[in-house]
C-alpha positions in Angstrom: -1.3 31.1 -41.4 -3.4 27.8 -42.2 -1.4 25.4 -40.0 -2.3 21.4 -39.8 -1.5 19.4 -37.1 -1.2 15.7 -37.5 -2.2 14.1 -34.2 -5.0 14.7 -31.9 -3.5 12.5 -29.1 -2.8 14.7 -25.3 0.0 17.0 -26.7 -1.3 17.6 -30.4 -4.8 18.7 -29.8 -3.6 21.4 -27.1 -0.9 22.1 -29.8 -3.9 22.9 -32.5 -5.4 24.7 -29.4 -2.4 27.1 -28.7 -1.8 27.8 -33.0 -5.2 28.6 -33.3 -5.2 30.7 -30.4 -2.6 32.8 -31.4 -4.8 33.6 -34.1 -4.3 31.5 -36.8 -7.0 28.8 -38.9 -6.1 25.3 -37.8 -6.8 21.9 -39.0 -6.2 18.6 -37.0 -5.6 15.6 -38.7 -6.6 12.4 -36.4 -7.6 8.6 -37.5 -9.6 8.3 -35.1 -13.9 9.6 -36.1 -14.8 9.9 -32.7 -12.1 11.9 -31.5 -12.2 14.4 -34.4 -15.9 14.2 -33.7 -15.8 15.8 -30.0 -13.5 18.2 -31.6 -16.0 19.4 -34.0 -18.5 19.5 -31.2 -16.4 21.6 -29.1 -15.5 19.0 -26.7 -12.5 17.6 -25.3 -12.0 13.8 -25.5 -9.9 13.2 -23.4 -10.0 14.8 -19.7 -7.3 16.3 -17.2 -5.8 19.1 -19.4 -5.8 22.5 -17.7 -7.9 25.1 -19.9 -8.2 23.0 -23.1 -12.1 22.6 -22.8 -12.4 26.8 -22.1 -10.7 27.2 -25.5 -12.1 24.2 -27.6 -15.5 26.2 -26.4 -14.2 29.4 -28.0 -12.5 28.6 -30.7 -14.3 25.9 -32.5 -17.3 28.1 -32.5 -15.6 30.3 -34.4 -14.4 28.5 -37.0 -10.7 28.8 -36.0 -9.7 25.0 -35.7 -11.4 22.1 -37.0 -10.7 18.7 -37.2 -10.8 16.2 -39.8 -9.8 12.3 -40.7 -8.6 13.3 -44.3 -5.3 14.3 -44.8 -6.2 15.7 -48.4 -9.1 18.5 -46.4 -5.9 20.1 -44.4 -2.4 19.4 -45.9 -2.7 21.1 -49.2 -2.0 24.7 -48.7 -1.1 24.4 -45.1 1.9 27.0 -44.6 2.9 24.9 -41.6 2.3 21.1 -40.6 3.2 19.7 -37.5 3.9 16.4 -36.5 2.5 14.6 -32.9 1.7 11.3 -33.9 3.3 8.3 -31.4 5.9 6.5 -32.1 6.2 3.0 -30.2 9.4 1.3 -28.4 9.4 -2.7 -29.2 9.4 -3.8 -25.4 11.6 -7.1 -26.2 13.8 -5.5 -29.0 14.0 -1.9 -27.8 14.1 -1.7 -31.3 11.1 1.9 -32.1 8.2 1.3 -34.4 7.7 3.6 -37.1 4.1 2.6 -38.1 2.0 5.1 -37.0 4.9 7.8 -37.9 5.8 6.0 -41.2 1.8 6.1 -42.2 1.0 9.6 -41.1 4.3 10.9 -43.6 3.5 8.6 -46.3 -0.7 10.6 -45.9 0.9 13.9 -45.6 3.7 13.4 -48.5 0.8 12.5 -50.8 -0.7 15.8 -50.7 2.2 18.0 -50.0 2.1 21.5 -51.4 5.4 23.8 -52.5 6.4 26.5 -49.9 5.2 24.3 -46.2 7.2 23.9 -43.1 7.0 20.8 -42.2 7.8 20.1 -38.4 8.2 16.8 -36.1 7.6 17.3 -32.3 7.2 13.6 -31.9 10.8 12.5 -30.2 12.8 10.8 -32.5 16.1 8.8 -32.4 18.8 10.9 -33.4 19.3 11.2 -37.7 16.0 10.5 -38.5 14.6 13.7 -39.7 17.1 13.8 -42.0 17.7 10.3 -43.1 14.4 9.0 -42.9 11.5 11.6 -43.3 13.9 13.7 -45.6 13.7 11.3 -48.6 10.2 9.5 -47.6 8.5 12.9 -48.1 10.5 13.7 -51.4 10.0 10.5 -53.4 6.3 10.4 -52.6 5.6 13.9 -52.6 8.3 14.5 -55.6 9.5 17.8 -53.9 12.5 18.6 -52.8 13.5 19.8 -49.7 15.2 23.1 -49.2 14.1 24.5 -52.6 10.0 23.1 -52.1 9.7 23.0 -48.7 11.7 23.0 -45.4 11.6 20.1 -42.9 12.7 21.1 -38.9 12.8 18.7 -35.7 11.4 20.7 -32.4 10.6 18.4 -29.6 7.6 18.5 -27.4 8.6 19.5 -24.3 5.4 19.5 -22.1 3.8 17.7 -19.5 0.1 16.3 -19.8 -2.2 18.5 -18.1 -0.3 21.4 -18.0 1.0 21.6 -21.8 -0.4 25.5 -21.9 2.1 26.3 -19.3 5.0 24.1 -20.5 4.2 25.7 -23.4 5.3 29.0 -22.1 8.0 28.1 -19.5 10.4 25.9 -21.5 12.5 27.3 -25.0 10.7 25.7 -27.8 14.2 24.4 -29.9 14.0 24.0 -33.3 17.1 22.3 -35.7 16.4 22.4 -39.5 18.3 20.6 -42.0 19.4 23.9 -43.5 20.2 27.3 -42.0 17.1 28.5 -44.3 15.1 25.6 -42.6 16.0 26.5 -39.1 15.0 30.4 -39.4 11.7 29.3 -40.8 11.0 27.0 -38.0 12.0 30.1 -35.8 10.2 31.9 -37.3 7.1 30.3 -37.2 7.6 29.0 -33.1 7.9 32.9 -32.6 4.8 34.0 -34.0 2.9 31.1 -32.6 3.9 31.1 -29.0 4.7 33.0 -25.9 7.3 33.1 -23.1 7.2 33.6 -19.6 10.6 35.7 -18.2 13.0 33.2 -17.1 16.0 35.0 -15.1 17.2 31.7 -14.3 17.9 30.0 -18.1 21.8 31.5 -19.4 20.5 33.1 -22.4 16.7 34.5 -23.1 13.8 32.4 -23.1 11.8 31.6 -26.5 12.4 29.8 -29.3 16.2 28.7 -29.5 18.0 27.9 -32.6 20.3 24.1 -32.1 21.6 24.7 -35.3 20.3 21.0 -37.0 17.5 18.9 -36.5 20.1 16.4 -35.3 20.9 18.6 -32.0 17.4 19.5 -31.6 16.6 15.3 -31.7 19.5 14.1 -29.0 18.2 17.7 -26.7 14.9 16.0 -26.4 16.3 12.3 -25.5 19.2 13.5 -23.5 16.8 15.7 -21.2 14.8 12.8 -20.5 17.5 10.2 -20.6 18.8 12.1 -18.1 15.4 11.2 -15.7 16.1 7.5 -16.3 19.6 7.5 -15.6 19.6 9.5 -12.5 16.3 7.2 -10.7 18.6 4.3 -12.1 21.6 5.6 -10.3 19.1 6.6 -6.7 17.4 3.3 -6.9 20.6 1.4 -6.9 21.7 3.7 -3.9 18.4 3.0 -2.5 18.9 -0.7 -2.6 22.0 -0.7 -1.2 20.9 1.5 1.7 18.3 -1.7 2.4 21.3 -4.0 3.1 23.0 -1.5 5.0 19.5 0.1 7.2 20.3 3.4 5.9 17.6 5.9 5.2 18.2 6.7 1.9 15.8 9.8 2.1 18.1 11.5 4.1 21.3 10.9 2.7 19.4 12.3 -0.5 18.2 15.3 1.3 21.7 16.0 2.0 23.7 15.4 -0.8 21.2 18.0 -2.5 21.6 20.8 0.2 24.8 21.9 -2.0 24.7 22.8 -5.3 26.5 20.5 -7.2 24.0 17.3 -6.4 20.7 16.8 -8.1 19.7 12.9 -7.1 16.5 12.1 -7.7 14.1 10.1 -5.7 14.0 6.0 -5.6 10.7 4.9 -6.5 8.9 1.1 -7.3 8.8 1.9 -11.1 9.4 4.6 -13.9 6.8 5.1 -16.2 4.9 7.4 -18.6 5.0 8.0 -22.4 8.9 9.9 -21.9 11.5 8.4 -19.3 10.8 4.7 -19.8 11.1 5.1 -23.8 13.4 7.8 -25.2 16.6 6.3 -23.6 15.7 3.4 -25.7 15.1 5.2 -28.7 19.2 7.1 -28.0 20.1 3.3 -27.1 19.1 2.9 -30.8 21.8 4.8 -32.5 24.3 4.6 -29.4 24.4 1.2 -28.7 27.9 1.4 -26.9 25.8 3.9 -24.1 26.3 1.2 -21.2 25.4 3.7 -18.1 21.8 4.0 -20.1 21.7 0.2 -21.0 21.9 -0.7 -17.0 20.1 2.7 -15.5 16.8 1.2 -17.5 17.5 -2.3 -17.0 18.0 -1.3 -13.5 14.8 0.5 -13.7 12.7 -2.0 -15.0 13.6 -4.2 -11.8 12.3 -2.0 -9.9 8.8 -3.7 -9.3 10.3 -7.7 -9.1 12.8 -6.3 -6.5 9.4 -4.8 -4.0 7.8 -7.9 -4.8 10.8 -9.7 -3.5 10.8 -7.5 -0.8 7.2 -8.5 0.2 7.8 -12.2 -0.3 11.0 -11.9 2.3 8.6 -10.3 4.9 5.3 -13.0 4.5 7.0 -15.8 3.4 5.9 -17.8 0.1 2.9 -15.7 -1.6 0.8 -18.6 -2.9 -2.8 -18.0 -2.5 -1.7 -14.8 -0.5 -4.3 -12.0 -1.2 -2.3 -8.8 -2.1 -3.6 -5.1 -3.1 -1.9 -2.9 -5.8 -2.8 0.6 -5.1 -2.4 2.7 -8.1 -2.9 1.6 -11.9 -1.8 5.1 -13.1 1.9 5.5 -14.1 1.9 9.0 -11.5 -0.2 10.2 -9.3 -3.4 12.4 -10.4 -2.5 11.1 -14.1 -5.4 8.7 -15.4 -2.8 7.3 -17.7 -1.5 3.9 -17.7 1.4 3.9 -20.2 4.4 1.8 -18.8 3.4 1.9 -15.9 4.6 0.0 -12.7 1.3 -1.7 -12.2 1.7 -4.3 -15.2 5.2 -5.8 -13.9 4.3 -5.7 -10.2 0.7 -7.7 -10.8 3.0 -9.8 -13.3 5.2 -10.7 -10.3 2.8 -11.6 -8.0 0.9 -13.4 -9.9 3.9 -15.2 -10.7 4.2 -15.9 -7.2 0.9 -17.2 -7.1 -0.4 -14.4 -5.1 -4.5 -13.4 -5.6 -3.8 -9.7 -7.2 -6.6 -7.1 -7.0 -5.8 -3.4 -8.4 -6.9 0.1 -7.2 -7.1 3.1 -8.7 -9.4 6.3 -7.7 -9.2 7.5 -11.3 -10.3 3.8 -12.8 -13.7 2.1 -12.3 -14.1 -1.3 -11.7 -15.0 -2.1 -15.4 -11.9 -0.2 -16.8 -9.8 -2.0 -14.5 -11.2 -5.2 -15.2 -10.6 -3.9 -19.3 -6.6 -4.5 -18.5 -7.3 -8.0 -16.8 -7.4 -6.9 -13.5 -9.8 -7.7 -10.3 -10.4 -4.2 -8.7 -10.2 -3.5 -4.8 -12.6 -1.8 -2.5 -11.0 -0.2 0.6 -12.4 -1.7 3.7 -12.0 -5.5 1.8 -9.8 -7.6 4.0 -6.4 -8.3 2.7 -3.4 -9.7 3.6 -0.8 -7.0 1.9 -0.6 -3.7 0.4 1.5 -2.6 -2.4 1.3 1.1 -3.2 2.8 1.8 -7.3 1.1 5.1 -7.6 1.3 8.6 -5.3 -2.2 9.4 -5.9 -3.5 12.5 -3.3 -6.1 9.9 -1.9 -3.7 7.6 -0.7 -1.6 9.6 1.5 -4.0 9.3 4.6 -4.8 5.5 4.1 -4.3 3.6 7.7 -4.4 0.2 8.4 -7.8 -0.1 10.0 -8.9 0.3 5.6 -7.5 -2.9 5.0 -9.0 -5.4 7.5 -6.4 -8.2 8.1 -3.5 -6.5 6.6 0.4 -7.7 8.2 2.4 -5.4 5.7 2.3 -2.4 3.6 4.8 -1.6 1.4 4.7 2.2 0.0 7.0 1.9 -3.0 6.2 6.1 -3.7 6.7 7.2 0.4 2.9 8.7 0.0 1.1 7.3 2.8 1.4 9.0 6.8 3.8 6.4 8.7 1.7 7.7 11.7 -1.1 6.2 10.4 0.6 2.4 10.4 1.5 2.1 13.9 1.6 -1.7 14.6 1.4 -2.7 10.9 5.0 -3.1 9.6 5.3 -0.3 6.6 8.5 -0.8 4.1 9.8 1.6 1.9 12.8 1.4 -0.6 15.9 2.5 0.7 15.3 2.8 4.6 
């Protein structure tokens, strides 16, 4: 098949990587010259992604993917195109942002070709495959879809730096807007991808037909949604447990020794490209979902209620010299997107406290790029505010932080052995 993929972000270039593996000639379609550039060359450009460089080093060579800024060098005869460009959240409306989605359909539509699949992987609120690429792509491209060409939803369902064994772990799902659309989109998932044995799952793992695009789009957002409310619902447990001196850590670890209880763990923030956006982008067509509305309200707190927590412990934070460890959203991820670090230096600041940021994946000039100071263990300080669960922190002590009279681990990373004589908070203990 000639298959284009629009997007060269973290999930679409391994994507292009996997299609072309599977034997296939694949074009990526990205905006951005320098990253279609490395591409060319071989080279990855962005780093972290399990096995992507190994390929890119044997299959560019060959000829079997390239990489392009011009949507009229890969859509026109493509059998397949794919979808992974981002689609943006408003933070103050919740309201999502079509832009880069609305431009990349309106480039596509333009040099559309009868007999294409044309699939979205990018999450979307539920209906919108249907009621708004469906007739974007037909007036531009003047095509019609289920006689000209068929358009699917199938969600992404990977994890950066491991998408190669997402890919093979999880049922791709695919949801046409006609039974003819669906078993084209199965079709095509089949021949491009592989499945590991999964005794576990109730029916066979592989590609799994929802039956419309629209089940395939609330899967994807309810999955995730899921993530949000449940953190929402141990956070508030967790807080709670502060008033009351309860480890909430154990009461978790026993409500989840039977079968029927799955709470996840309290943390100072949620963050990432997924679990802080797709319950917003459900909130968008399900208004009336109230437990969603106050799980990421509830959420979002997170970091003003630690900060809080600090201020009750020192007193007033004016002038107080305080140390965020962790710019990353998760640990060993050198990716920033919603991540806790924004609202808890926001808070401080607000407090007037003097707010330096680490991170072991960030230098001091990429730090300083977001507005941030950057720390150097063995500085003094006066507190310690851990937002990431990066490895390197675990075995921090108190003696790296000359001066220090509290830590407060909002991920439960670092050794309490090592903070003998230092108070060291946690939520929910």
């Amino acid at each position: 098949m000639e298959i284009a993929v629009i997007g060269m972000g973290k999930i679409g270039l391994p994507l292009a990587v996997q299609f072309a593996d599977a034997g296939h000639h694949v074009t990526g379609v990205d905006v951005n010259q320098a990253t279609v550039d490395l591409i060319n060359k071989g080279e990855e450009p962005f780093p972290g992604e399990a096995h992507l460089q190994d390929k890119l080093s044997q299959l560019v060579p060959t000829g079997s993917l390239t990489a392009t800024t011009d949507y009229a060098a890969a859509i026109p005869g493509a059998d397949t195109i794919v979808i992974v460009v981002p689609l943006f959240v408003n933070d103050e409306t919740w309201d999502p942002d079509f832009a880069w989605m609305d431009q990349a359909t309106r480039s596509l539509s333009e040099h559309l070709t009868p007999g294409t699949l044309v699939s979205y992987e990018t999450t979307l609120p539920v209906g919108t495959t249907r009621n708004r690429w469906k007739p974007m792509i037909e007036q531009i491209s003047g095509l019609t879809e289920g006689d000209d060409f068929h358009l699917i939803f199938s969600p992404e369902r990977v994890l950066t730096g491991r998408v190669f064994e997402d890919l093979r772990k999880y049922p791709k799902l695919v949801g046409g807007l006609s039974p003819a659309g669906t078993a084209k989109g199965i079709e095509f998932y089949e021949d491009v991808l592989q499945f590991d044995d999964r005794p576990d799952l109730p029916r066979k793992n592989g590609v799994w037909d929802m039956g419309n695009a629209e089940a395939a789009e609330m899967t994807k957002l309810a999955e995730t949604t899921y993530r949000d409310v449940n953190i929402g619902l141990a956070n508030q447990f967790a807080v709670y447990a502060d008033k009351e001196g309860i480890d909430i850590n154990k009461v978790i670890d026993a409500c989840n020794s039977q079968p029927y209880s799955h709470i996840h763990r309290p943390g100072i923030a949620v963050g990432g490209h997924c679990i802080p956006v797709y319950p917003r982008l459900y909130l968008s067509t399900d208004p009336d979902a109230s437990v969603v509305r106050t799980a990421r309200q509830f959420n979002a707190g997170m970091p003003a209620y630690v900060v809080d927590r600090v201020e009750g412990v020192l007193g007033s934070l004016e002038d107080v010299d305080v140390v965020v460890l962790g710019a990353s959203y998760r640990g060993g991820v050198k990716e920033t997107a919603f991540s806790g670090v924004f609202e808890t230096v926001n808070q401080l600041r607000s407090k007037g406290a003097n707010v330096k940021v680490h991170d072991p994946m960030y230098s001091a000039d990429e730090l300083a790029r977001f507005g941030w100071d950057a720390y150097a263990l063995g500085e003094p300080t006066t507190a310690v505010i851990v937002q990431a669960d990066h490895k390197d922190y675990k075995e921090l002590a108190a003696e790296d932080f000359p001066g220090i009279k509290l830590l407060f681990d909002g991920r439960r990373v670092t050794n309490p052995d090592n903070w003998h004589g230092t108070p060291r908070l946690v939520i929910g203990e």
